[in-house]
N, C-alpha and C positions, 0 to 999 in steps of 0.2 A: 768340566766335561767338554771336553775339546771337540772340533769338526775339524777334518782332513777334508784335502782334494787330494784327489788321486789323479796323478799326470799321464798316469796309462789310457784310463778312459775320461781322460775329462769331465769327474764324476765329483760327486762329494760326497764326505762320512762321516756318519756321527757318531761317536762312544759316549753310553750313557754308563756309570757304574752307581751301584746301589747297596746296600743293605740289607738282606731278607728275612724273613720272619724268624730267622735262628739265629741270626746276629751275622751271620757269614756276609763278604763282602758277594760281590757280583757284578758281572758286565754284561753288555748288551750292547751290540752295534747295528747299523743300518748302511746300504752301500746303494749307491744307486742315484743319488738325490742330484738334480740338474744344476740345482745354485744353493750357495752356502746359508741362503735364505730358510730355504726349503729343509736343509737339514738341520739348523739353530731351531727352526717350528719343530720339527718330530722331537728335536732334544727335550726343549720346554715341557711340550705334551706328555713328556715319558715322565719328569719329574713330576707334574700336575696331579698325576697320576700317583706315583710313589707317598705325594703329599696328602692324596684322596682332595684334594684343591677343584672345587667342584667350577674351575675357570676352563677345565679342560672341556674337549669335545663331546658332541651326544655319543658320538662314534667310540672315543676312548673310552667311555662309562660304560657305554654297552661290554664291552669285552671284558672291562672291569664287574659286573652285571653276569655274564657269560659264567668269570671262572668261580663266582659266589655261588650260584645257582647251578651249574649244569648237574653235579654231582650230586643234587639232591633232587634231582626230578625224575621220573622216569624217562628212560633212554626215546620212546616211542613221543612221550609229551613233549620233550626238548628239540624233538626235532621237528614237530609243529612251530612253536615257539621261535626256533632260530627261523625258520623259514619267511615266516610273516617279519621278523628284524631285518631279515636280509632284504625281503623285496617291497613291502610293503612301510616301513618306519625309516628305515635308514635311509635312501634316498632320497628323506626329506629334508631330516634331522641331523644327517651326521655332521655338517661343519658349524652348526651353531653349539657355542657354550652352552653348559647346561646351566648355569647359574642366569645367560639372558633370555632363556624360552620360556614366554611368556604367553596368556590363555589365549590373545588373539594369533599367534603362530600354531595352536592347536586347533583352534575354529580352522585355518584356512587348508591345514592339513586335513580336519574331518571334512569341509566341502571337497578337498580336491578327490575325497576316498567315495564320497558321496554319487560323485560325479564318475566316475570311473567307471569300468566295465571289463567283464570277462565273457569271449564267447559274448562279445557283441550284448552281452548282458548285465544291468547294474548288480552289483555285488548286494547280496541277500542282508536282511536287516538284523538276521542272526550272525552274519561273517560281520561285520559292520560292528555290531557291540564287540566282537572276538578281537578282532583288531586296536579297538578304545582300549579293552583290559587290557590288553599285551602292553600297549603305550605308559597306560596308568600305573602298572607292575613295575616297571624301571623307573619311574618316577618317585614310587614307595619306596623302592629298594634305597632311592639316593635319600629322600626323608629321613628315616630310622637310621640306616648306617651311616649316611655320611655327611651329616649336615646341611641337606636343600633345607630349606626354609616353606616351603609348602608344595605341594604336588599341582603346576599346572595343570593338569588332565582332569584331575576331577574338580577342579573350580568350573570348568567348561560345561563338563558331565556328561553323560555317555551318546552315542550314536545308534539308532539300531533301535532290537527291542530282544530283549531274551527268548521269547515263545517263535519256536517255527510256528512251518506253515501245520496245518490243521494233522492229528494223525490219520493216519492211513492205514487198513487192516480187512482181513479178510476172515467172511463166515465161515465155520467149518463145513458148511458145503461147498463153498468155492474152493480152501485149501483142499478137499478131497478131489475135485477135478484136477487141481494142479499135478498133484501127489501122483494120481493116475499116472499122467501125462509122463513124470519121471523114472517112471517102473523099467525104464530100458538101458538107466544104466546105475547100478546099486551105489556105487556111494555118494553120489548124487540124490540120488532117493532116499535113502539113509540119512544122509548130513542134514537134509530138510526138514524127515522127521520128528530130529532131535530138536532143528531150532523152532516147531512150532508147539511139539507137545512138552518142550520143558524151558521155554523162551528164554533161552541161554542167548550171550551176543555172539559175534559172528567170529570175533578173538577168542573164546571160549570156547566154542566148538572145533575153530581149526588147533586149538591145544590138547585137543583129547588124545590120551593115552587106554591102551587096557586097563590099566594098573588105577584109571580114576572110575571103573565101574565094582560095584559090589552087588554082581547077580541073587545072590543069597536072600540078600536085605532088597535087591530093587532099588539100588541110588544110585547116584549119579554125583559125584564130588565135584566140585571147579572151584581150585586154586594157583588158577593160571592160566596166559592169554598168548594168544600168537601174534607176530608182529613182522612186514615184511617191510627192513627199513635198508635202502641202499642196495639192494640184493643181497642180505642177510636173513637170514630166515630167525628169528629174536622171540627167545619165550621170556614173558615179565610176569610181575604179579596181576592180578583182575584188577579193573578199573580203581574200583575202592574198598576198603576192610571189609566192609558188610556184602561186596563180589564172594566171597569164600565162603562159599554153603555148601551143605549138601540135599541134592532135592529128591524127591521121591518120585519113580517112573512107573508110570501105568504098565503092566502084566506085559498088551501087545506089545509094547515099546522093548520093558526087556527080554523078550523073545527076537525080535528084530535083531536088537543090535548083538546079540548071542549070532544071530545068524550072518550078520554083516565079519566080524570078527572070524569067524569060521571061513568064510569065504578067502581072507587074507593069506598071503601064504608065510607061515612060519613069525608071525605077529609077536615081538618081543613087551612083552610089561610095559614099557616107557616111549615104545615107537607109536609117533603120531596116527591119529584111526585115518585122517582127512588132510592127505600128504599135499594139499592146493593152497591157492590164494583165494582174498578173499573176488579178484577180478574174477573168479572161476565162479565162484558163486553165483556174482551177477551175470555171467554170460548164459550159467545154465538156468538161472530163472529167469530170464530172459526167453529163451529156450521155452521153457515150459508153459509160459503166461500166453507165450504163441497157440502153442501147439494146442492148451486147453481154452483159450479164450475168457479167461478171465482178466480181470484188471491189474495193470500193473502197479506193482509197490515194488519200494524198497527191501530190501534183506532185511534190516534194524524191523522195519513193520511187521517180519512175520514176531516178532518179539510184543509188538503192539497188540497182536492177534492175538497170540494165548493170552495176555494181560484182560482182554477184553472177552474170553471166553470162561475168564475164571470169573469175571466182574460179572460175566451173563449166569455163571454157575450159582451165584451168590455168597461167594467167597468173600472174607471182610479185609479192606485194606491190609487189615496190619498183615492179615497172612498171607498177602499175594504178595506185599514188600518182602516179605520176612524170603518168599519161591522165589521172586527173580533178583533179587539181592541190593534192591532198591536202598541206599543210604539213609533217606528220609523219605518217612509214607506220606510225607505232603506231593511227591513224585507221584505216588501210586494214586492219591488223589486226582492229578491233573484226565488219571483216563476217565472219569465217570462221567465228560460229555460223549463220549464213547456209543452210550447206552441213552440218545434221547427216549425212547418208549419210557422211562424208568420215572420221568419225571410223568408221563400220563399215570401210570399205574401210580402212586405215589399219590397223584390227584383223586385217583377214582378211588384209594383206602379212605383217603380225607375225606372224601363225599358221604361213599358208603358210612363212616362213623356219625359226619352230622344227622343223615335222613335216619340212623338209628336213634339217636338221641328224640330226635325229633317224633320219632313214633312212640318213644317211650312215655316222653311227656303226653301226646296223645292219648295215649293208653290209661295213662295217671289222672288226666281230668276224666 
């Protein structure tokens, strides 16, 4: 696998030929390279690579990593994924071998992530573990497929902590001040609605079609997410398998959105109800938290809100996991500090049962 210089530009080339997965031959060149140095290095690396020879770079494994994985993830999650490889992992890692990154190169990577800041602010303890896994994830990938001999990442072990900050949610008397406050422009007040009285996510609602409601029955389907990636506007499947329910809509609700759709003009079966992003969203609740003065949250929270108004209704885990499509109802668990009162009341049954007991036996002598 020979290297040119080319006397036009005083340049050098490398031709790499290969073998591919259907026995066919192959080439591959590079042009560009300052010294013959430089292009004997990309040569090696490319063979390194063909060998799965885990002497190659973090940099070549990742792209190796890239064309294993892209096609099995979602289009929306990969592009998370490459984002945090591109600016966060790579410029640490890409000229070391992967075979000599070793835990203390991972320690000084997690201080330097520790130490960092965005917006003047240090990166959250939940982006912090999200970053570890991403790290730890390419390191698995070379374990299992390609011979690494153990995963520095998790010998270190994680950074961060999984649990955000505390949730955040609103009474249904403060969502009704808000609700107010949105009355002046319907699909705005409409799209709110939906994500407080059937705590759909905020992908879920901006993929609403006609064609996902059945007025008849009073439900509401979602088997599918909106996604705005690159200035594309990208519909994918819901978060996870058990995203794909159908929920059941209180009476006003389908009356509303009967009347939201009416308002549309010439509203095709499959044309989206909530033609925004979700930046719209935030700007108009934003807008509304103004205007009605109530506390600001996040979008995701008004999700946290119905979760905790069904928890105040006495709805039982499994069926509130089962309504907002919760994977696992140890999720649905995490809301029930949600409801401190629940632990007073809970005390005061506990009380009330001994002082009966205690009267009983009273009674008995």
């Amino acid at each position: 696998m020979p290297v040119y210089k080319d006397l036009k530009t005083n340049t050098w080339r490398a031709i790499y030929r290969y073998t591919d997965w259907n026995g066919e031959r192959k080439q591959s060149q590079k042009r560009g390279f300052a010294t013959k140095r430089e292009a004997q290095a990309w040569e090696r690396e490319q063979l390194n690579k063909a060998k799965s020879d885990l002497d190659m770079t973090f940099e070549s494994f990742a792209q190796t990593y890239s064309e294993d994985m892209k096609m099995r993830i979602k289009e929306n999650t990969w592009h998370t994924k490459e984002h945090i490889m591109r600016t966060k992992i790579l410029p640490y890692f890409k000229n070391k071998k992967m075979c000599d990154i070793c835990p203390k190169d991972i320690i000084a990577w997690q201080n330097e992530m520790m130490n960092a800041k965005h917006n003047r602010k240090p990166y959250s303890p939940v982006y912090l573990k999200t970053l570890h896994n991403q790290l730890s994830a390419v390191f698995n990938h070379a374990v299992r497929f390609y011979g690494l001999s153990s995963n520095p990442a998790a010998k270190v072990g994680n950074m961060g902590k999984e649990k955000s900050r505390e949730m955040q949610f609103w009474t249904q008397e403060e969502y009704e001040k808000f609700s107010e406050a949105m009355m002046d422009k319907p699909m705005s007040y409409y799209a709110f609605e939906i994500l407080y009285w059937c705590g759909i996510r905020e992908g879920e609602l901006l993929a609403l079609t006609p064609s996902d409601f059945d007025f008849e029955k009073g439900t509401l389907s979602i088997s599918k997410s909106y996604q705005r990636l690159k200035g594309r506007d990208v519909i994918t499947e819901p978060k996870t398998p058990k995203s794909n329910r159908i929920i059941k809509m209180p009476d006003f609700l389908i009356e509303e959105i009967q009347e939201y759709i009416n308002l549309l003009y010439e509203a095709e079966p499959n044309d989206r109800l909530f033609e925004v992003t979700k930046s719209y969203l935030y700007n108009e609740m934003k807008r509304g938290t103004k205007a009605s003065g109530v506390k600001r949250i996040r979008i995701h929270d008004l999700r946290h809100s119905h979760i905790s108004l069904l928890i105040e209704m006495g709805f039982s885990a499994v069926a509130i996991a089962d309504r907002v499509g919760h994977e696992s109802i140890d999720i649905t668990y995490r809301y029930a500090h949600l409801f401190p009162t629940t632990q007073t009341e809970m005390a005061d049954k506990l009380n009330h049962i001994r002082i009966g007991d205690e009267e009983n036996v009273s009674k008995k002598s």
